[in-house]
VOROZA-827542 format. One line per field, with one value per residue (C-alpha): x, y, z; residue number from 1. Coordinates in steps of 0.25 Angstrom, whole numbers, padded with zeros to 4 digits. Layout:
BEGIN
u <- [X;...]
v <- [Y;...]
w <- [Z;...]
k <- [NUM;...]
//
This chain:
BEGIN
u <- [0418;0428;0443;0452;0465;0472;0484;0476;0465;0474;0470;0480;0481;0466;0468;0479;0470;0458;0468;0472;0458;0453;0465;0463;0450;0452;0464;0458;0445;0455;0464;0450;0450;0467;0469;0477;0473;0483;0478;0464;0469;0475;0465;0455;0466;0467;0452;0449;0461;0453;0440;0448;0454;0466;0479;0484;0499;0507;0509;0496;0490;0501;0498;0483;0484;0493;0501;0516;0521;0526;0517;0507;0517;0518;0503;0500;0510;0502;0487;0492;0496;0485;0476;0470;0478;0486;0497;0499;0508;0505;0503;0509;0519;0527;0533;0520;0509;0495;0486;0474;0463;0460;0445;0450;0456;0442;0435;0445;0444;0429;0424;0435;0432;0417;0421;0432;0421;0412;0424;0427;0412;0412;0424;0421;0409;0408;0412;0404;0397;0410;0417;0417;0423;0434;0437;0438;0446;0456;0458;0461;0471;0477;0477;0485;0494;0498;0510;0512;0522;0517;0518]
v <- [0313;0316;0323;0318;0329;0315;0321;0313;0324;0337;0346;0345;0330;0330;0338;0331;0318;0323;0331;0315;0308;0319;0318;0302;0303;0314;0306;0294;0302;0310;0295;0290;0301;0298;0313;0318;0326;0338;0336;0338;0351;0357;0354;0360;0373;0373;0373;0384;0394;0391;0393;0408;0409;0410;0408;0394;0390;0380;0392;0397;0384;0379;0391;0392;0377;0380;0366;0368;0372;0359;0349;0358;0358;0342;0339;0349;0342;0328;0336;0339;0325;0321;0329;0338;0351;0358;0366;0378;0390;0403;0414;0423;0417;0406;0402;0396;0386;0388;0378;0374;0361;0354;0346;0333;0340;0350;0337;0328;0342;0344;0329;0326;0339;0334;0320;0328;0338;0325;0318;0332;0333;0319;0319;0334;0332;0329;0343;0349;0358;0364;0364;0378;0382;0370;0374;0389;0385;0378;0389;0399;0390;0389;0403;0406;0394;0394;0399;0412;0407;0402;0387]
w <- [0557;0569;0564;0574;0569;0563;0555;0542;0545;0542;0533;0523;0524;0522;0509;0505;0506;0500;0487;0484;0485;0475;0466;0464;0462;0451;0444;0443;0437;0426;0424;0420;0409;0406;0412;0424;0435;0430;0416;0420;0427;0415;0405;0416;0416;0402;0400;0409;0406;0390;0395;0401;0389;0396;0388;0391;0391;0400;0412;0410;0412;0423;0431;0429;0434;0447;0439;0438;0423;0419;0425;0415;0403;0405;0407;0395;0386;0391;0388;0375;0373;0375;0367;0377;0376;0365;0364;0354;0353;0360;0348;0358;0363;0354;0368;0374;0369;0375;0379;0376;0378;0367;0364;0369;0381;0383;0380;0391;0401;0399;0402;0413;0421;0423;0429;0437;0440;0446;0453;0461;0465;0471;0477;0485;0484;0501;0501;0491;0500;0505;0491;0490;0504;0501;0488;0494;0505;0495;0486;0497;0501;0487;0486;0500;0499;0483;0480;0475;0463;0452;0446]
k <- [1;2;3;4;5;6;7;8;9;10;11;12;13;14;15;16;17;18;19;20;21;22;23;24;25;26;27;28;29;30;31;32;33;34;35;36;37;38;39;40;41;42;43;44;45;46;47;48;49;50;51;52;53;54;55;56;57;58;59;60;61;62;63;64;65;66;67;68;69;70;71;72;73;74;75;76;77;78;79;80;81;82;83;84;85;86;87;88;89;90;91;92;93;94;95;96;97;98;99;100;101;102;103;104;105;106;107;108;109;110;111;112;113;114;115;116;117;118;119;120;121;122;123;124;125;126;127;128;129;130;131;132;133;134;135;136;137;138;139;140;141;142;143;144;145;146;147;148;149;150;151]
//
């Protein structure tokens, strides 16, 4: 295929394209299974902050996931709702409440993280032999651009 410079062949509108094809196909896997995208992404946090036996609270888990504080205490709030997450009361710190999965929500994490697991190999896989280099690329890229303050 012949690249002619077109603005619509930039990099960052590439990636800006390629981000919005990859994002619809993964919403409308996850609203097959009545889950958001950002849901799916905390309960993927939550599990493996658990599986570091890492101390899980609402800032923990809101900087551990680079997702803002209240976006996180919101879609927490939904989690535990609906089952899959409960809150208790730090024995610590009377202040807090930790976090932690519950069997419906390992259960809901555990079965939609293998179809999400397929979807993202069909979708990248035309570039599975350079998945490694991208995937490098993009976290350097994180890492120098990111900023500094927290979230």
């Amino acid at each position: 295929m012949l690249y002619d410079r077109k603005p619509s062949h930039g990099s960052g509108y590439l990636l800006w394209r390629i981000s919005n094809l990859w994002q619809r196909k993964i919403n409308d896997l996850l609203s097959d299974h009545n889950i958001t995208h950002v849901q799916y992404l905390l309960l993927a946090t939550i599990s493996w902050m658990e599986n570091q036996e890492q101390k899980i609270n609402q800032e923990s888990l809101a900087n551990q996931s680079q997702s803002h504080k209240m976006m996180t205490s919101k879609v927490i709030r939904k989690l535990e709702k609906m089952g899959y997450v409960t809150r208790y009361k730090d024995p610590l710190d009377t202040r807090s409440r930790l976090i932690r999965l519950t069997s419906d929500g390992l259960e809901k994490y555990t079965h939609v993280k293998e179809l999400f697991k397929e979807e993202d190999a069909n979708f990248f896989g035309k570039i599975e032999n350079n998945r490694f280099s991208m995937n490098r690329i993009l976290t350097d890229m994180i890492q120098e651009y990111q900023p500094i303050t927290s979230v």
